[in-house]
Structures are given as structure tokens and as C-alpha cells.
N, C-alpha and C positions, 0 to 999 in steps of 0.2 A: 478472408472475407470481411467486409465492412459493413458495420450494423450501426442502427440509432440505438440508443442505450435507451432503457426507458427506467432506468434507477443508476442514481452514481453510482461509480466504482473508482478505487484504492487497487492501482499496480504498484508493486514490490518487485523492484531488481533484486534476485537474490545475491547475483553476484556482485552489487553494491552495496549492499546492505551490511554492516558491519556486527547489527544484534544488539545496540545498544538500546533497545526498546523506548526510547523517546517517543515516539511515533505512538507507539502500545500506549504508553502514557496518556498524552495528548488527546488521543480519539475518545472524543465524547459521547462516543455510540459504540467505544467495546467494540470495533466491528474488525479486531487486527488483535493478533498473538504472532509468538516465535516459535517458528517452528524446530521440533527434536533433530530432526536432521540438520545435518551442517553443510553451510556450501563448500565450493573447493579453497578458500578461503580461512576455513574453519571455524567461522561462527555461524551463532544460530538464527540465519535471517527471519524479519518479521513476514506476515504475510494476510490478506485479505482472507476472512471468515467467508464472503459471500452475500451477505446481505447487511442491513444496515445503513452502511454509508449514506449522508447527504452531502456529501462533496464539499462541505466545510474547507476541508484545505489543511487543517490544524496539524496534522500528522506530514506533511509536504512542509511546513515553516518551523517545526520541532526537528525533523531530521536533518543533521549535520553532513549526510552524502547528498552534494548537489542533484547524481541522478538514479538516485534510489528509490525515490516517491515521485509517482505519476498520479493525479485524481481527475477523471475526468466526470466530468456535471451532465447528469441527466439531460439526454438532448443530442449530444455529444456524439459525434462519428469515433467508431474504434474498430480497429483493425485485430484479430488476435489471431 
């Protein structure tokens, strides 16, 4: 289903995500932790809280997996 987003949001590949929490880092709205479980991978990917985000971007240019971080800006068509 494809929806208008009407607040940004922060996707998390987990299975590219490698846990190095840069991304955690980076986000200046706190809106991203690592989660306790591990991918098949075996680390602990990061992952969107849910709210917060402004689509900043910060956490997408800190992350070192090219497709790890997705943010897409308020407005924004998204498929889930």
C-alpha cells in the first residue's frame, strides 16, 4: 500500500545494518536505538523509535552501509 507520509520517517535495513551505531549517534532527535536482537548477520541493527524524525538526513550521511538508511521527508510517497 502506498501512503503520503504526513511526518518523516527513518528506514533501517536490518540486514544491512551492521550496529555500528553512528546513525544513533548522529540523530539529533534521539529518534533511532539498537535493537537487543541480532540479524542473521549477527549484530545489533539500529532501528526507527517511531516518532520524531525531521528527515534531516544526518543519520543516512553518518552511516557507512550505502543501503542501510532510507529517510524519507514528510510529503513523501512510501510503500510498506
Amino acid at each position: 500500500m502506498i501512503r503520503i507520509l504526513d511526518q518523516a520517517i527513518t528506514v533501517v535495513s536490518p540486514e544491512h545494518c551492521k550496529g555500528c551505531s553512528l546513525c544513533v549517534i548522529a540523530c539529533p532527535q534521539s529518534c533511532l536505538a539498537l535493537r537487543s536482537s541480532f540479524n542473521s548477520r549477527g549484530y545489533h541493527p539500529a532501528h526507527y523509535l517511531g516518532e520524531g524524525c525531521t528527515g534531516c538526513g544526518m543519520c543516512f550521511y553518518a552511516c557507512p552501509e550505502p543501503a542501510a538508511i532510507t529517510v524519507y521527508k514528510k510529503g513523501a510517497e512510501y510503500s510498506d
